[in-house]
Backbone of each chain as ProteinMPNN parsed JSONL, in Angstrom:
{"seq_chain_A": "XXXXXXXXXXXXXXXXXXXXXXXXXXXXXXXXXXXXXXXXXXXXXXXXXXXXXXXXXXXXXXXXXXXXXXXXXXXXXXXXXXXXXXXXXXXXXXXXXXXXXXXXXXXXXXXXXXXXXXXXXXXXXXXXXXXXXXXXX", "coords_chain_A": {"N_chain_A": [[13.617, -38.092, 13.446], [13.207, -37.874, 10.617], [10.233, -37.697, 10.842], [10.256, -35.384, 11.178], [10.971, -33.968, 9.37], [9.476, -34.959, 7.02], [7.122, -34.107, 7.508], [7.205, -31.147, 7.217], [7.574, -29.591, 9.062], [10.777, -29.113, 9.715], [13.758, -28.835, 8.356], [16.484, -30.595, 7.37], [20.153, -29.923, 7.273], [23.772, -30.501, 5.878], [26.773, -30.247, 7.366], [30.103, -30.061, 6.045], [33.042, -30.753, 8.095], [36.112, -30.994, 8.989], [37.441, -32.691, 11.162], [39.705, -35.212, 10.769], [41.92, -35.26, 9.078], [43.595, -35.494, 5.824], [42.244, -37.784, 4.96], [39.611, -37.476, 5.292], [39.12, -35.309, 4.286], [39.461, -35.532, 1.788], [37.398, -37.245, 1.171], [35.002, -35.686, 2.144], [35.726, -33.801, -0.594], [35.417, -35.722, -2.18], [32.549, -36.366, -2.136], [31.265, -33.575, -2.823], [32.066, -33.405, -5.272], [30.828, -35.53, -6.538], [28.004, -34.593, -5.857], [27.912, -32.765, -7.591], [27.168, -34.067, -9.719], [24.291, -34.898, -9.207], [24.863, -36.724, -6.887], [24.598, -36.678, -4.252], [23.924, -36.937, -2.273], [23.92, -40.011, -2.301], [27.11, -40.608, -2.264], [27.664, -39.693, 0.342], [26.32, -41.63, 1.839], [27.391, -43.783, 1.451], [29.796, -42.797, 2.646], [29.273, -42.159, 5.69], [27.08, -43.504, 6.21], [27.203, -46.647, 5.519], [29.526, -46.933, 5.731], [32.246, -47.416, 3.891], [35.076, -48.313, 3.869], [36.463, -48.306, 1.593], [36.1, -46.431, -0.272], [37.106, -44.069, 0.657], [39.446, -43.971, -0.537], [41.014, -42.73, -3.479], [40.831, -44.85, -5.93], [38.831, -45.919, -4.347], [36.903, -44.455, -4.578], [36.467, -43.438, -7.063], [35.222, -45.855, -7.771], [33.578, -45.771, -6.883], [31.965, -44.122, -7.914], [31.455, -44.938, -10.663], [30.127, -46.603, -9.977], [27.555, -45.578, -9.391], [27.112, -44.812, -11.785], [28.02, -42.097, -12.546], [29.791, -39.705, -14.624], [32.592, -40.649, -14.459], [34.926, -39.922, -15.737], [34.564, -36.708, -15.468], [34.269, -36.499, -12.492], [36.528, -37.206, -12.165], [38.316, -35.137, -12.758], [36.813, -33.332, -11.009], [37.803, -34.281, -8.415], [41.166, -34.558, -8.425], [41.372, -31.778, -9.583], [40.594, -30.927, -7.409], [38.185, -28.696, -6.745], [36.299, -28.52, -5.122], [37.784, -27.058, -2.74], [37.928, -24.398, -2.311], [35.721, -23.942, -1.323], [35.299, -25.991, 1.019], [36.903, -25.186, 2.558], [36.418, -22.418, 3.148], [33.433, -23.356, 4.405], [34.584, -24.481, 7.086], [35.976, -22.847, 7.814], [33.986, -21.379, 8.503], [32.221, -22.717, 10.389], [33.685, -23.202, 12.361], [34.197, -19.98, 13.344], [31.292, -19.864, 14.304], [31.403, -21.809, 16.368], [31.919, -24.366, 16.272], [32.964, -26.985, 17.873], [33.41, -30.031, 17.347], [32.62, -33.194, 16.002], [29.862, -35.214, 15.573], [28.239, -32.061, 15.998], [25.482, -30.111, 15.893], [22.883, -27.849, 15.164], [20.401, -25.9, 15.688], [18.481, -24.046, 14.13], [20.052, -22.109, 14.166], [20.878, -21.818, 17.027], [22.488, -23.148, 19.502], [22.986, -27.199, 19.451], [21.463, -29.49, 21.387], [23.141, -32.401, 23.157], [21.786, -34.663, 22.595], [19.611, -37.207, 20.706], [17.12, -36.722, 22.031], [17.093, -35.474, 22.577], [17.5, -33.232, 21.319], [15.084, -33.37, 19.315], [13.033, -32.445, 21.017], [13.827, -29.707, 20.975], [13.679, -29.173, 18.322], [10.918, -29.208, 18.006], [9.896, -26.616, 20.074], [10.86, -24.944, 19.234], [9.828, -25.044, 16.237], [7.491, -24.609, 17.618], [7.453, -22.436, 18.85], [8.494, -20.372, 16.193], [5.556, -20.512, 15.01], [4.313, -18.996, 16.844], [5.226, -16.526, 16.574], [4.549, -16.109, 13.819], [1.653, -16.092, 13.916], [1.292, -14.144, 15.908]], "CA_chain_A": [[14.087, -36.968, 12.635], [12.635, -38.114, 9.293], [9.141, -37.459, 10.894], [10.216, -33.791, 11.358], [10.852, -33.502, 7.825], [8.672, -35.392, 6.352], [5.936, -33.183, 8.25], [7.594, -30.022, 6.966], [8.43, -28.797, 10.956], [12.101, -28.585, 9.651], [14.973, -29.144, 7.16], [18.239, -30.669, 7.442], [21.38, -29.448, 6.215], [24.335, -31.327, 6.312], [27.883, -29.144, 6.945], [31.626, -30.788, 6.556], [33.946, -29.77, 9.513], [36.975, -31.664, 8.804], [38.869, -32.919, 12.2], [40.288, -36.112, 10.535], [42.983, -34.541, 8.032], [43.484, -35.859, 4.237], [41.363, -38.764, 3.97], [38.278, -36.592, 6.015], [39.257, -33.835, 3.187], [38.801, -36.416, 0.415], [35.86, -37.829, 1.446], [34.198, -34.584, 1.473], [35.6, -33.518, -1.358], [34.171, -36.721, -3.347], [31.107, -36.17, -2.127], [31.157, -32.583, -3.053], [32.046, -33.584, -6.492], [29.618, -36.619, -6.624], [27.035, -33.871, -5.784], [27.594, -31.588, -9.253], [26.603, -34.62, -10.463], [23.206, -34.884, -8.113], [24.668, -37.985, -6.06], [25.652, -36.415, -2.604], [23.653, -38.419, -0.895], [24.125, -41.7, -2.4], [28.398, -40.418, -1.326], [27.285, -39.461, 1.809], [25.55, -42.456, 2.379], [28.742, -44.612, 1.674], [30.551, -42.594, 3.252], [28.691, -42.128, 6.622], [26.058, -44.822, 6.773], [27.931, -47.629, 5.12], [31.051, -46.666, 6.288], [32.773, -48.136, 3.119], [36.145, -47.874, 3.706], [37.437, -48.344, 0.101], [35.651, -44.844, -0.747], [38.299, -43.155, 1.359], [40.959, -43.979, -1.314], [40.774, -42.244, -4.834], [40.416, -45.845, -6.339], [37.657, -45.958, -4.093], [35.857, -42.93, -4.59], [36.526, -43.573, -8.453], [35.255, -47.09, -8.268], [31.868, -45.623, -6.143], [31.352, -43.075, -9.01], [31.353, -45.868, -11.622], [28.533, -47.572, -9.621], [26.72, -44.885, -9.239], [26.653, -44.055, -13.004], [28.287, -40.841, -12.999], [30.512, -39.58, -15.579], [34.314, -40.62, -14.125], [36.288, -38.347, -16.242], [34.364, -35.571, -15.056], [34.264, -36.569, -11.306], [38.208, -37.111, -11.658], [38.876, -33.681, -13.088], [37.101, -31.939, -10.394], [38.712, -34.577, -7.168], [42.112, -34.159, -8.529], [41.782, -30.088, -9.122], [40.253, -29.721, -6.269], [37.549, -28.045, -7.226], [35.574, -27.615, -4.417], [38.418, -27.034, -1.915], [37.768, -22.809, -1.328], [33.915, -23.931, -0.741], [35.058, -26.469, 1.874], [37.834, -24.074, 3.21], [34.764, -21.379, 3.462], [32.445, -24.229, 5.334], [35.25, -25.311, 7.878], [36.454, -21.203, 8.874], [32.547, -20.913, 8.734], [32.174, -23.598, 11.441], [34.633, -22.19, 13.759], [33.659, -18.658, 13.563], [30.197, -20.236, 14.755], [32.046, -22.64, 17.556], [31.825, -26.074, 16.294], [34.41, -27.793, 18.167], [33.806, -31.513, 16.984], [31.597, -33.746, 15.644], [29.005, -34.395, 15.311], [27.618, -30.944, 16.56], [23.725, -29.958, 15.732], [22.332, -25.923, 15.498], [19.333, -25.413, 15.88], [18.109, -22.395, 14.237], [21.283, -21.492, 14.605], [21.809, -22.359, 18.043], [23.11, -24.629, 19.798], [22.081, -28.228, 19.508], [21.425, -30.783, 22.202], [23.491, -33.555, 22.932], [20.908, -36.449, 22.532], [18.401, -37.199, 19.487], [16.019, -37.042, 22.292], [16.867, -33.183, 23.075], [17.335, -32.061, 19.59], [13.866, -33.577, 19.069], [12.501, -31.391, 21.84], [14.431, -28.333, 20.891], [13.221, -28.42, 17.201], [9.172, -28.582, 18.391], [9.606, -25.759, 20.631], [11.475, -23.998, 17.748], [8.925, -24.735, 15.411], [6.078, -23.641, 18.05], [8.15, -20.392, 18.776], [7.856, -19.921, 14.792], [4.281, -20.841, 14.155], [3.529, -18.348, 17.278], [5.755, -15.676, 15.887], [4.057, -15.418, 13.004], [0.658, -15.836, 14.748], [1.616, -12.846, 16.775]], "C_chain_A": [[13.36, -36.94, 11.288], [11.214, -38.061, 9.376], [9.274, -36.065, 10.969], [10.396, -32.966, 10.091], [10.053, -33.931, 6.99], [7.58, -34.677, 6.189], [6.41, -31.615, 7.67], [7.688, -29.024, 7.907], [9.813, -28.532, 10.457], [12.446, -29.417, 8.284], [16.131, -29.647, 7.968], [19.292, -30.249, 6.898], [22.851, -30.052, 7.024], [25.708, -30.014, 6.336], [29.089, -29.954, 7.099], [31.733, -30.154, 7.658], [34.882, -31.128, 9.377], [37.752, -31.865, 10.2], [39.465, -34.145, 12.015], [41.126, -36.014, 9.245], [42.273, -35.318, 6.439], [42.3, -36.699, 3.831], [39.918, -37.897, 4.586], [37.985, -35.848, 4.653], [38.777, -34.385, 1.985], [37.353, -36.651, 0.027], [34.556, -36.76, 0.872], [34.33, -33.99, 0.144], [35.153, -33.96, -2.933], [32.829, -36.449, -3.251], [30.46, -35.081, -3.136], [31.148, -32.644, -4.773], [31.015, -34.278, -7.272], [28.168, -35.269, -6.717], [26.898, -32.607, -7.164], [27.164, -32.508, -10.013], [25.105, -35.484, -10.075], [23.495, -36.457, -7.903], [25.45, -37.724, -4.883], [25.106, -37.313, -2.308], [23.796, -39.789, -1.134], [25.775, -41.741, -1.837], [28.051, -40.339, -0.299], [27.014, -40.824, 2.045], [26.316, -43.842, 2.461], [29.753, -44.333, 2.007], [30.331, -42.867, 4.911], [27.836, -43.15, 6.942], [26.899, -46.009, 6.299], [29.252, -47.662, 5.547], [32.058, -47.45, 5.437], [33.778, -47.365, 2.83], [37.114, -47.504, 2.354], [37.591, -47.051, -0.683], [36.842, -43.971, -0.234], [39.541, -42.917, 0.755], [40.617, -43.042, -2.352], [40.648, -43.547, -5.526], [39.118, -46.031, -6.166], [36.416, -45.382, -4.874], [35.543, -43.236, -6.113], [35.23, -45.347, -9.214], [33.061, -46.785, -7.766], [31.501, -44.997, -7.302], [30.532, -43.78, -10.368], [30.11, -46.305, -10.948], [28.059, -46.797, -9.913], [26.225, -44.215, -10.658], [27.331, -42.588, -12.941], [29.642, -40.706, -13.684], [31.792, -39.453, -14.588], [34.901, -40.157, -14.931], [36.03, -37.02, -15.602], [34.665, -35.681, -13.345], [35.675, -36.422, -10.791], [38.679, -36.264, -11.871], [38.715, -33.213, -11.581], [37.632, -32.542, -8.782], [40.161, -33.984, -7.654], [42.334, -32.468, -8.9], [41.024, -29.258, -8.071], [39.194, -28.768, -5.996], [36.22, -27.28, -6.215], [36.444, -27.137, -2.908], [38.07, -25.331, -1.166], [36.36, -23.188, -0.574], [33.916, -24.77, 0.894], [36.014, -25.169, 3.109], [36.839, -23.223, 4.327], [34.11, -21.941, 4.82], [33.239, -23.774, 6.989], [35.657, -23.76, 9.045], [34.915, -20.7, 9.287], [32.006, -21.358, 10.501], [32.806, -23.148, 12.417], [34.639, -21.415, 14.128], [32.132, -19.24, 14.609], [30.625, -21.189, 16.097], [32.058, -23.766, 17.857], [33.286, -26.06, 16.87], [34.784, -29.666, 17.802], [32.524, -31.903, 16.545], [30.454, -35.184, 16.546], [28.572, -33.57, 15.91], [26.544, -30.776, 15.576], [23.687, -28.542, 16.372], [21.125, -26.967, 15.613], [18.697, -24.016, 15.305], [19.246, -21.581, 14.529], [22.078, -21.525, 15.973], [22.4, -23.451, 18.581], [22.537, -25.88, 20.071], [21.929, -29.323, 20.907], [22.339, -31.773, 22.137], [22.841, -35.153, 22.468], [20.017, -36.601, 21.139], [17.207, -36.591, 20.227], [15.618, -35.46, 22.898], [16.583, -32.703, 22.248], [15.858, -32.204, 18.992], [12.814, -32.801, 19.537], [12.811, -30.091, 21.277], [13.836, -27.667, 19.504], [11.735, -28.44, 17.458], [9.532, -27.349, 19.327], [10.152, -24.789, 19.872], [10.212, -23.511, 16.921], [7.685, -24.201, 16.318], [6.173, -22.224, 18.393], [7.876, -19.811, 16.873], [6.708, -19.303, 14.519], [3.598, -19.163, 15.435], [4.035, -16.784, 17.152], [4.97, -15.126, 14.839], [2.305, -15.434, 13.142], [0.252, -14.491, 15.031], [1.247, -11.688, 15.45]], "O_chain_A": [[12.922, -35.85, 10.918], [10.619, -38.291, 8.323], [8.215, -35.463, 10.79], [10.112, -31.797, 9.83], [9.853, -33.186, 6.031], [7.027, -34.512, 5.102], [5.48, -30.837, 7.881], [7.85, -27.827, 7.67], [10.157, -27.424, 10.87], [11.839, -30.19, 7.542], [16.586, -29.166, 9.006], [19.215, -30.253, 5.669], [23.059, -30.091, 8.236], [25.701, -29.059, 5.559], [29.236, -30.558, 8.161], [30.99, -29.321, 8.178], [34.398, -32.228, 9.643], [38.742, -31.15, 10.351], [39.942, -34.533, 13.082], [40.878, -36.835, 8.362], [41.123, -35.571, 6.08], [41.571, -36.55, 2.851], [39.081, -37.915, 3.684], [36.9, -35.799, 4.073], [37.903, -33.897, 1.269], [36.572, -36.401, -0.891], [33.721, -36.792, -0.032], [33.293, -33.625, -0.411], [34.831, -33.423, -3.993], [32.07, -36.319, -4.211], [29.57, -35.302, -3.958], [30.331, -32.013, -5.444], [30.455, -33.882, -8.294], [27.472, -35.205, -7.73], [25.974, -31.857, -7.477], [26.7, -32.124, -11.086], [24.855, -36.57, -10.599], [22.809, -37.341, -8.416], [26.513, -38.229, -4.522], [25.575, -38.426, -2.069], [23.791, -40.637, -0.242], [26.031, -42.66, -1.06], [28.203, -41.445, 0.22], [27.931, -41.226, 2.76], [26.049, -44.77, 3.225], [30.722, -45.086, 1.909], [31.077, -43.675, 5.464], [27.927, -43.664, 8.057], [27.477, -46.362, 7.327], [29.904, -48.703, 5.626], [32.8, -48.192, 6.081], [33.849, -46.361, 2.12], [38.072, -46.749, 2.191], [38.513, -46.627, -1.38], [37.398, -43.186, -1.001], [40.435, -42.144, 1.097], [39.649, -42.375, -1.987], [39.712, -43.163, -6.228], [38.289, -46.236, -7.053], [35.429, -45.784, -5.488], [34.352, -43.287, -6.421], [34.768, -45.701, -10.298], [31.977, -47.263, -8.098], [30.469, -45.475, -7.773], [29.492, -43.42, -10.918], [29.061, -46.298, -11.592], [27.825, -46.92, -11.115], [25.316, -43.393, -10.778], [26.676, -41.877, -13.703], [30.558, -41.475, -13.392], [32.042, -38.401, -14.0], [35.971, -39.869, -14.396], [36.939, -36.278, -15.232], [35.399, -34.783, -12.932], [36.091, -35.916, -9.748], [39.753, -36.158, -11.28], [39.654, -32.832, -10.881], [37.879, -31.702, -7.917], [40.37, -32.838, -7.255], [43.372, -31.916, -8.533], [40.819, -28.071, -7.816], [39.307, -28.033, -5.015], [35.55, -26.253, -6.325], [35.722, -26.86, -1.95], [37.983, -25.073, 0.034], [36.02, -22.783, 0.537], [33.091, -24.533, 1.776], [35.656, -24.584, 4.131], [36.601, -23.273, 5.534], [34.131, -21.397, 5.924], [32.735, -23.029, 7.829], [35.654, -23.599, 10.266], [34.667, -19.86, 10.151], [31.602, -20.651, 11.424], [32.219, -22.666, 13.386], [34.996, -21.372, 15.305], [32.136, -18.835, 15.772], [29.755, -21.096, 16.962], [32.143, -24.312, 18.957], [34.311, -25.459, 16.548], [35.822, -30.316, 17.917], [31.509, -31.213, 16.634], [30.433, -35.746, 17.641], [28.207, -34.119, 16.949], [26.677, -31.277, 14.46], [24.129, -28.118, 17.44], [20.979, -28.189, 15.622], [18.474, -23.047, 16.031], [19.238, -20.488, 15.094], [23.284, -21.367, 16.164], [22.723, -24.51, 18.042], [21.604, -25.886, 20.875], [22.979, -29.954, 21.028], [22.498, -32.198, 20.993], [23.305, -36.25, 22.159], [19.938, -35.499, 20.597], [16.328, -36.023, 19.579], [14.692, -34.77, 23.324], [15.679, -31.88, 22.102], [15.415, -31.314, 18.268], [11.853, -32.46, 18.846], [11.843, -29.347, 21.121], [13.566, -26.484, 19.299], [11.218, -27.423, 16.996], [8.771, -26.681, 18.627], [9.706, -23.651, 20.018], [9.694, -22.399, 16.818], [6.904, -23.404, 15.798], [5.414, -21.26, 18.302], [7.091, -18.921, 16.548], [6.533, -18.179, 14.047], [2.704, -18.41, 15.048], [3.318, -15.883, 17.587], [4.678, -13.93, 14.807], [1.709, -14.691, 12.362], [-0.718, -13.855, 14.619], [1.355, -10.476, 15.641]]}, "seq_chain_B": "XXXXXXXXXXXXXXXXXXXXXXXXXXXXXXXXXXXXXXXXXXXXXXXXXXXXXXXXXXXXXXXXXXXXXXXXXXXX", "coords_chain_B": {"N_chain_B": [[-3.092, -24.958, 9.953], [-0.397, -25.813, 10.035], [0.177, -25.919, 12.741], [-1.076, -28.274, 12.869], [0.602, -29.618, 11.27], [2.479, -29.679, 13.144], [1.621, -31.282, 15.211], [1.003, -33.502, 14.299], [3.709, -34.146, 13.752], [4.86, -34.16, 15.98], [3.25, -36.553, 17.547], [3.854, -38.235, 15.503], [6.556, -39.268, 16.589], [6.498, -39.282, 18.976], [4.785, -41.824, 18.836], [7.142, -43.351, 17.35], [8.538, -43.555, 19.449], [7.809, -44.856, 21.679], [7.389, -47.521, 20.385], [9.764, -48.485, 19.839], [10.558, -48.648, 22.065], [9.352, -50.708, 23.156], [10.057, -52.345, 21.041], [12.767, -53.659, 22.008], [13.755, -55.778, 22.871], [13.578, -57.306, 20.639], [15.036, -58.43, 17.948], [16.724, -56.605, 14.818], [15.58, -57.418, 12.771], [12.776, -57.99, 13.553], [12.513, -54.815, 14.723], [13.174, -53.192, 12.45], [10.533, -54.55, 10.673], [8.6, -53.913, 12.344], [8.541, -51.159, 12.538], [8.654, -50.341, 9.659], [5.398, -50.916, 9.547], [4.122, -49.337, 11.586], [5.51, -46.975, 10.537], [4.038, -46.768, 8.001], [1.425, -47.149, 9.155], [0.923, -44.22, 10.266], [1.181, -43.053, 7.958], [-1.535, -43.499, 6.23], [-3.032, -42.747, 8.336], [-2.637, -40.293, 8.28], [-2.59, -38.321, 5.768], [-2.612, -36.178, 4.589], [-0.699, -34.845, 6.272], [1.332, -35.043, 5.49], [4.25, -33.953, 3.257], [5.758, -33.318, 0.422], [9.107, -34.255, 0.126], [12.156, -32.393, -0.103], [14.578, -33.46, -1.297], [17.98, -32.252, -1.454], [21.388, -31.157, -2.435], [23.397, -31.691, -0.167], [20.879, -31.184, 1.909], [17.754, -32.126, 3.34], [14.34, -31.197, 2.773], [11.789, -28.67, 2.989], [12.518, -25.711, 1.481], [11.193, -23.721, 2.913], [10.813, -24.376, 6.028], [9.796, -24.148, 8.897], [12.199, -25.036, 11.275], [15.338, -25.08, 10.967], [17.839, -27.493, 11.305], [21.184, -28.312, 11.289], [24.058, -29.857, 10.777], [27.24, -30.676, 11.964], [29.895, -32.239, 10.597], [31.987, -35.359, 9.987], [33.318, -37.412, 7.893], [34.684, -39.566, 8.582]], "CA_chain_B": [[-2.302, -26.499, 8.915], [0.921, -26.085, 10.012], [-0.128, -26.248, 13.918], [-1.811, -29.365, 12.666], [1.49, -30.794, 11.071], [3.862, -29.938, 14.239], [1.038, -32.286, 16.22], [0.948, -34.742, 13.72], [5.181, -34.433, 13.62], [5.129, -34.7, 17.432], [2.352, -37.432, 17.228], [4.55, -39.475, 14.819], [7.759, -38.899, 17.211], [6.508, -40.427, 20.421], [4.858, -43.548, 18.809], [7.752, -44.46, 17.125], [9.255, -43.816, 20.273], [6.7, -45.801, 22.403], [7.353, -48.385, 19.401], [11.234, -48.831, 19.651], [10.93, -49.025, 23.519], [8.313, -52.022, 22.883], [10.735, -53.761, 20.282], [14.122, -53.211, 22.732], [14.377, -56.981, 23.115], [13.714, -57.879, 19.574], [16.131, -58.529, 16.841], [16.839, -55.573, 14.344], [14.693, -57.747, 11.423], [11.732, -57.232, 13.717], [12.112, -53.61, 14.907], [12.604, -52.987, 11.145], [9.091, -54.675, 10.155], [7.648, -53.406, 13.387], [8.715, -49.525, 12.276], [7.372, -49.919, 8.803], [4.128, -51.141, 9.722], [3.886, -47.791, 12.021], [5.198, -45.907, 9.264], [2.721, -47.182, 7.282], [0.193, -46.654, 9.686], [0.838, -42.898, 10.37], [0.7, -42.619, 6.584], [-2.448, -44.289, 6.524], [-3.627, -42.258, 9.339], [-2.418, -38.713, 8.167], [-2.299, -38.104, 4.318], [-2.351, -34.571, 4.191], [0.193, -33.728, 7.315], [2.933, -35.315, 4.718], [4.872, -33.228, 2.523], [7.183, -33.657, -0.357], [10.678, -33.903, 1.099], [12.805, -32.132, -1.109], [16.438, -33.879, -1.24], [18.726, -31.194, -2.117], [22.296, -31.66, -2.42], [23.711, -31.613, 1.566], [19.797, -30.708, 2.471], [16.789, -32.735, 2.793], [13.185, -30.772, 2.947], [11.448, -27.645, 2.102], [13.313, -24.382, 1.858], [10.38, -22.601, 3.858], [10.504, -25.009, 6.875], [10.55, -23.233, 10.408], [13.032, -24.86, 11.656], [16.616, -25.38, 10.576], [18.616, -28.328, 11.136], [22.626, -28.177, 10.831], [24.561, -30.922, 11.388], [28.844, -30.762, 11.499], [30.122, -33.747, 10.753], [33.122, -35.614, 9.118], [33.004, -38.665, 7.777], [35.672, -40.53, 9.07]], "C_chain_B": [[-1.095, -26.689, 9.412], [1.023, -26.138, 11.995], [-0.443, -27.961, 13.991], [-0.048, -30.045, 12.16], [2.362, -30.391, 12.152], [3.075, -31.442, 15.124], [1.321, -33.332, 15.325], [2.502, -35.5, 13.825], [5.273, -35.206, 15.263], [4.537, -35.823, 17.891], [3.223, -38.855, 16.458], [5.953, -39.69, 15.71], [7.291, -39.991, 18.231], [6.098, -41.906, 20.02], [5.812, -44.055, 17.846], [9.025, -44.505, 18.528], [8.932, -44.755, 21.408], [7.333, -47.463, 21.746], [8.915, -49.333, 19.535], [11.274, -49.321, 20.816], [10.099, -50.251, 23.246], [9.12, -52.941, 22.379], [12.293, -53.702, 21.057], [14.671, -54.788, 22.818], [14.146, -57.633, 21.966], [14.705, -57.836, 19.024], [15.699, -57.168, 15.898], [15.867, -56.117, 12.909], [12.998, -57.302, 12.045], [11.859, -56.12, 13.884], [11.694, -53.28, 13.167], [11.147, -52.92, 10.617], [8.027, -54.004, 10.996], [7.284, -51.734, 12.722], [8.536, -49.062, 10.985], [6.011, -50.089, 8.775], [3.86, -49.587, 10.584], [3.99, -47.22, 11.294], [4.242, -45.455, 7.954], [1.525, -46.417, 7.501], [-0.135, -44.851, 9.658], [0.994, -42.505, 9.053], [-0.793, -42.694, 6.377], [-3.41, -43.232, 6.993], [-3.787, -40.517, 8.819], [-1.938, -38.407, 6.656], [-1.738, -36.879, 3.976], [-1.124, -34.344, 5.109], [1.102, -34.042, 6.551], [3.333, -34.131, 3.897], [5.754, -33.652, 1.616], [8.768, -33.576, 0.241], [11.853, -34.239, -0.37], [14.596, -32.532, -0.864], [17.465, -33.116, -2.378], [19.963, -31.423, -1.746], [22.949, -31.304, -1.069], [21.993, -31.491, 2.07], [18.53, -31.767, 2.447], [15.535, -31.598, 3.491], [12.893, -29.46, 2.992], [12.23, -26.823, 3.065], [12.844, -23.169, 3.254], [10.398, -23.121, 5.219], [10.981, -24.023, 7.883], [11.961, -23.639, 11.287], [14.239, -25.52, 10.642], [17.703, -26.588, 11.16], [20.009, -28.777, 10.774], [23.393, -29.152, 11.564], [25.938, -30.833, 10.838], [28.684, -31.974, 11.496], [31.319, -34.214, 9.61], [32.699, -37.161, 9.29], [33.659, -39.858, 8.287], [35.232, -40.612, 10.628]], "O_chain_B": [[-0.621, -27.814, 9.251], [2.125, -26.443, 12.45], [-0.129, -28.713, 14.914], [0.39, -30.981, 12.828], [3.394, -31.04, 11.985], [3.721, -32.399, 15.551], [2.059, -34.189, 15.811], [2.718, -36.707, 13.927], [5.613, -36.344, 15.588], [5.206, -36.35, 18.78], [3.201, -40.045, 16.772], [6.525, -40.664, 15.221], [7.601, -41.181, 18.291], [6.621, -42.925, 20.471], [5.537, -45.158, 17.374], [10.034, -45.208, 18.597], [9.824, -45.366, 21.996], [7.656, -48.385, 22.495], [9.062, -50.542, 19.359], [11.904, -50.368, 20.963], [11.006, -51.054, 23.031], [9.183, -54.086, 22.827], [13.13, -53.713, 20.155], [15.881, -55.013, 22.831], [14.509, -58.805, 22.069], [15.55, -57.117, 19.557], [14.598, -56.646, 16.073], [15.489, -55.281, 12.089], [12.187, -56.612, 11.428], [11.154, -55.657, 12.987], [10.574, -53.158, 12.671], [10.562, -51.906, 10.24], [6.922, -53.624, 10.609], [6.173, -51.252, 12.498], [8.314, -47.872, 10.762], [5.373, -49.411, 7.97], [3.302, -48.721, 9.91], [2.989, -46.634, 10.881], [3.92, -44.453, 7.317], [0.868, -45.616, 6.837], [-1.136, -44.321, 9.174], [0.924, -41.279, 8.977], [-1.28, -41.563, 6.377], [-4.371, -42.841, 6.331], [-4.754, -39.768, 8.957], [-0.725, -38.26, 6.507], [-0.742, -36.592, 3.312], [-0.377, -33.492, 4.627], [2.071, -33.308, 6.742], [2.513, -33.214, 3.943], [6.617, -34.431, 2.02], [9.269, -32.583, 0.768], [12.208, -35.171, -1.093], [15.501, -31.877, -0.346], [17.654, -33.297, -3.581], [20.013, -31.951, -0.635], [22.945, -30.074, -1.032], [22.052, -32.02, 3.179], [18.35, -32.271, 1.339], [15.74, -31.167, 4.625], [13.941, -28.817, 3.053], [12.533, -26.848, 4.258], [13.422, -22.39, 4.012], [9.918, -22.254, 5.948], [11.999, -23.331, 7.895], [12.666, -22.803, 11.851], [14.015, -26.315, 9.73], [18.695, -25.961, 11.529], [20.065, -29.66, 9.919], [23.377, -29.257, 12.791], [26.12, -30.872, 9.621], [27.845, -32.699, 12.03], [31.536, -33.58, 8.577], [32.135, -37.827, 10.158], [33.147, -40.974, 8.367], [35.844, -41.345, 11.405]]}, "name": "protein", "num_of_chains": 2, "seq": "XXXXXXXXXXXXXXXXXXXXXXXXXXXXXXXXXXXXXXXXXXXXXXXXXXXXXXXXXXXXXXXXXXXXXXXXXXXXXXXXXXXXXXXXXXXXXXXXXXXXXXXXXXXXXXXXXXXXXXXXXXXXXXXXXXXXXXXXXXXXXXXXXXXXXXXXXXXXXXXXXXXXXXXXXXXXXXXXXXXXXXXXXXXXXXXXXXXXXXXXXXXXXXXXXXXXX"}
């Protein structure tokens, strides 16, 4: 995957879809917060790759922010009001209108993704050669 | 150029897929060293097919890219 971006064949974009209630909701919505202060991906990356459970609390999340250098007063304003809750709201009715039913699910260009790394790998070269011969054409 | 970086993308795809099937009975310290030395190499090898990879907050890599990449997902 990181050769398909690297190469500038594609982008990633990451989307919540909450099917694990409050602490799911948190999570994202630390991240989301973490990210006004440009550190999604270092959240993300203890959320999802590290799988560091402690993050999942508000202690947590509070205690990741502190590592990470970012201003904890501000990060705790906008977890506790919530602040990006219509945006995830938005995402999640977004997702369902579109027909995610669970995770992880993978578009494509908007469609639908492969089950395997080893499809979605296929699916985005014949994407990108449908592109390149699109605008060929 | 951009024919040239899907080959080079698809090019870097199979040998680290060639690469992983090779290290299947190693330990995860070699695949590791094994799969930066390739990464290396196909740096090495291909200067220009790289690109800046723009890490944007949920997004990684350029806005103009042909294809799109969307991934649901919850963290838990």
């Amino acid at each position: 995957m990181e050769e398909l971006i690297s190469t500038g064949i594609a982008r990633y974009e990451y989307r919540h879809f909450i099917i694990f209630g409050a602490a799911s909701q948190f999570a994202a919505m630390a991240t989301e917060c973490a990210g006004d202060q440009g550190a999604w991906w270092e959240f993300h990356d203890a959320y999802l790759l590290k799988a560091q459970a402690r993050s999942f609390t508000r202690a947590g999340a509070l205690e990741l922010a502190r590592d990470e250098g970012l201003n904890v007063g501000r990060f705790t304003q906008c977890i506790d009001n919530e602040e990006h809750r219509d945006r995830l709201l938005q995402m999640q009715q977004q997702a369902i209108a579109d027909g995610i039913q669970g995770t992880p699910t993978f578009r494509i260009n908007g469609q639908p993704g492969a089950r395997s790394l080893g499809g979605i790998i296929e699916q985005v070269l014949a994407a990108a050669e449908a592109a390149e011969n699109q605008e060929g054409s | 150029m951009k024919r040239t970086r899907l080959w080079f993308g698809a090019l870097g795809l199979v040998v680290s897929a060639a690469l992983l099937a090779a290290c299947g009975g190693g330990d995860g310290s070699e695949q590791s060293a094994a799969e930066a030395q390739q990464s290396e190499q196909i740096e090495q090898a291909q200067p220009e097919a790289r690109v800046q990879v723009i890490r944007d907050r949920a997004s990684l890599g350029r806005a103009d890219a042909p294809v799109v990449i969307q991934e649901y997902s919850d963290f838990l």
